[in-house]
C-alpha positions as CSV (number, residue, x, y, z in Angstrom):
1,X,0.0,0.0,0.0
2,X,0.6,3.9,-0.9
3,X,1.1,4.7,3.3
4,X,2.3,1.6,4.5
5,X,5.8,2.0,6.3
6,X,5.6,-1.5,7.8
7,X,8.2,-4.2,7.0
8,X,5.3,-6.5,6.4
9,X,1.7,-7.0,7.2
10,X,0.6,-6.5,10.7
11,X,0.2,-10.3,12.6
12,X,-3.4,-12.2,12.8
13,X,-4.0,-13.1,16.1
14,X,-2.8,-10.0,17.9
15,X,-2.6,-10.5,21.5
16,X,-5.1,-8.3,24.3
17,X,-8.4,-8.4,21.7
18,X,-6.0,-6.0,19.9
19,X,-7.1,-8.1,16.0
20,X,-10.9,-7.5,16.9
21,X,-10.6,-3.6,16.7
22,X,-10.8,-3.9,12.9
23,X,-12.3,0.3,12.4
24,X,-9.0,2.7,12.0
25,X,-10.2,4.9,15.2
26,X,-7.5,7.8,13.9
27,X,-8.4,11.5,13.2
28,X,-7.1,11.5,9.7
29,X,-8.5,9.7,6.5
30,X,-7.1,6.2,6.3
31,X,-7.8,3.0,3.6
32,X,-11.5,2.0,4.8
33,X,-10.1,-1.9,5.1
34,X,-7.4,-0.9,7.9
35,X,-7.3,-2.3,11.2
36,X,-6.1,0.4,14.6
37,X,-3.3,-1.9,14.3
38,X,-2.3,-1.0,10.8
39,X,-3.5,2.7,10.9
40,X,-1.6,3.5,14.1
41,X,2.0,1.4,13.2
42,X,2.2,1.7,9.9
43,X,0.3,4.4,8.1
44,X,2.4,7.3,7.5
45,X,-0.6,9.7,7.7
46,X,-1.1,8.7,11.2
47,X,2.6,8.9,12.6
48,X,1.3,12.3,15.0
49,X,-1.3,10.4,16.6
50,X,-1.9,7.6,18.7
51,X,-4.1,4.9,19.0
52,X,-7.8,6.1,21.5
53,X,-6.4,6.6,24.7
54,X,-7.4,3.7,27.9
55,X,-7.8,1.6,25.0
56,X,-6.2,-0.8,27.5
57,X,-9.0,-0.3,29.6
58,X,-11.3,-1.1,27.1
59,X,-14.2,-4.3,28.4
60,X,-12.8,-6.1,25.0
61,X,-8.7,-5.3,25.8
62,X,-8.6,-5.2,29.5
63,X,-4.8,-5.2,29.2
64,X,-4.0,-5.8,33.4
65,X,-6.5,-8.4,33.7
66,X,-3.9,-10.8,31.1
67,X,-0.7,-9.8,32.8
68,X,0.3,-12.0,35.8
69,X,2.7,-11.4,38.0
70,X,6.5,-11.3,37.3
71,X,7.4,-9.8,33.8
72,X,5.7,-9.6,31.0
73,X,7.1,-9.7,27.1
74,X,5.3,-7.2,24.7
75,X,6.0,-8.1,21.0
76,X,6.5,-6.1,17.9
77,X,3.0,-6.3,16.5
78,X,4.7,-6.5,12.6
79,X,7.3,-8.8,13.1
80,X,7.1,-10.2,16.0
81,X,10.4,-9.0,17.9
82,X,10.5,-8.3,21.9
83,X,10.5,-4.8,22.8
84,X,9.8,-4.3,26.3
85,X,9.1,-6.5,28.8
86,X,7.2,-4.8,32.6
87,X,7.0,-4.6,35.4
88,X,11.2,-4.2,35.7
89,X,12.6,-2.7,39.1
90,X,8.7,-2.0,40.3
91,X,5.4,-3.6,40.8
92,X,2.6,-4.2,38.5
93,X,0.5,-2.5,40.4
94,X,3.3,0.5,39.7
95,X,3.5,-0.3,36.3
96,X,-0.2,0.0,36.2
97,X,-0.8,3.4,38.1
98,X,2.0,5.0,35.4
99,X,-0.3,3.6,32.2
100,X,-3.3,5.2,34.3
101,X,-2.1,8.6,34.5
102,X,-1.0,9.2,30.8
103,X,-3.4,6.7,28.6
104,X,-1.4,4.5,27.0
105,X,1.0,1.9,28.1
106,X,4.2,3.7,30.0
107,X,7.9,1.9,29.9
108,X,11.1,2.9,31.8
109,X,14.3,2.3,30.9
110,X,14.6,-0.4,32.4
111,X,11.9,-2.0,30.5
112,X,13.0,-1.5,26.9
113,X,14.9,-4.2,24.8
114,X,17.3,-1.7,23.6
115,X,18.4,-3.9,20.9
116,X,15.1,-3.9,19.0
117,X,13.5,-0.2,20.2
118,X,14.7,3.1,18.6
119,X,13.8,6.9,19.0
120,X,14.0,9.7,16.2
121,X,15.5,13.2,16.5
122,X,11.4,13.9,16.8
123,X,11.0,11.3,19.5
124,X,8.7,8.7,17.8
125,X,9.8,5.4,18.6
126,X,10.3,2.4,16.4
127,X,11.3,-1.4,16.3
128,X,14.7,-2.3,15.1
129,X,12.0,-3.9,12.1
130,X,10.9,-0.4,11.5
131,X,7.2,-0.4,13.0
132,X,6.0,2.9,15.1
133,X,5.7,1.8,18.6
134,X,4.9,5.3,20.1
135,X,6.4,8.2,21.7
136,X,9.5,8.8,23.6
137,X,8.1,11.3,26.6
138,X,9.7,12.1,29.7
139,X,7.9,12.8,32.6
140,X,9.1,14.1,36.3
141,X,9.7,10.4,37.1
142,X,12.6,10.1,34.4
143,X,12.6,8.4,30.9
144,X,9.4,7.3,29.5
145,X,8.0,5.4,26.8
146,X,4.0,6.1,26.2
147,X,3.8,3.2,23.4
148,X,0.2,2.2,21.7
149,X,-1.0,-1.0,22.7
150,X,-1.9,-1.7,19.2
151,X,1.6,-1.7,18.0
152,X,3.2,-3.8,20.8
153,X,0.5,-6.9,21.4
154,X,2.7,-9.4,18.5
155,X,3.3,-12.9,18.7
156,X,6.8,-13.5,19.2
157,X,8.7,-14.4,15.5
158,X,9.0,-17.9,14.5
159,X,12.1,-16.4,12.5
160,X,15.6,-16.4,13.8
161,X,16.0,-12.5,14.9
162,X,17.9,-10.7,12.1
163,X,18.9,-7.3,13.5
């Protein structure tokens, strides 16, 4: 497609409900036949915006109800690579009350697979596999990652990682 930046087609079977939100929610026109998933990680016309915020939250989603305790892996949505894994060095109840008070998923340092997450001179963050992830915005607590549910709820890859 025209606006497709992806390095291929988004996964089936997205994890979190994520593959049943099949309308492109987005303030900008977008193919008709696009999922949130492909509008928000790899349409170009939507780069400046972000997927609804407390999608998480959303009855069909329900994000914290699916993690358990200890760490969880988030996966590239596109190609399946890890790139972050939370709660790291704090509890999920912390991990939680961050993604409350700014909408969308919230990583520390900590929490990023640096090998496979990058950030632009505009501070949009990618995978290593080029799919937009989110925003780099720091907060008063330090570093921060506000990344779109959408774009982080893969499968992990069947492939050998090639970085």
């Amino acid at each position: 497609r025209q606006y497709d930046a992806c390095s291929g087609a988004v996964q089936a079977g997205l994890r979190y409900g994520i593959s049943g939100r099949t309308d492109p929610d987005v303030p900008v026109p977008v193919d008709a036949t696009e999922s949130l998933a492909e509008a928000i990680c790899c349409d170009v016309r939507t780069k400046v915006y972000a997927e609804p915020q407390f999608l998480y939250q959303a009855p069909d989603v329900n994000l914290f109800a699916a993690l358990r305790d200890g760490a969880t892996t988030f996966y590239d949505s596109v190609c399946g690579l890890p790139v972050f894994r939370a709660p790291v060095n704090r509890t999920l109840r912390d991990f939680e009350a961050d993604t409350d008070e700014h909408g969308w998923p919230s990583f520390r340092t900590e929490e990023v697979v640096k090998e496979h997450v990058r950030v632009d001179a505009d501070g949009f963050v990618y995978s290593s596999c080029g799919t937009h992830l989110g925003s780099f915005l720091p907060d008063d607590k330090g570093s921060r990652w506000c990344i779109d549910l959408s774009c982080i709820a893969g499968n992990p890859s069947l492939e050998p990682l090639l970085v």
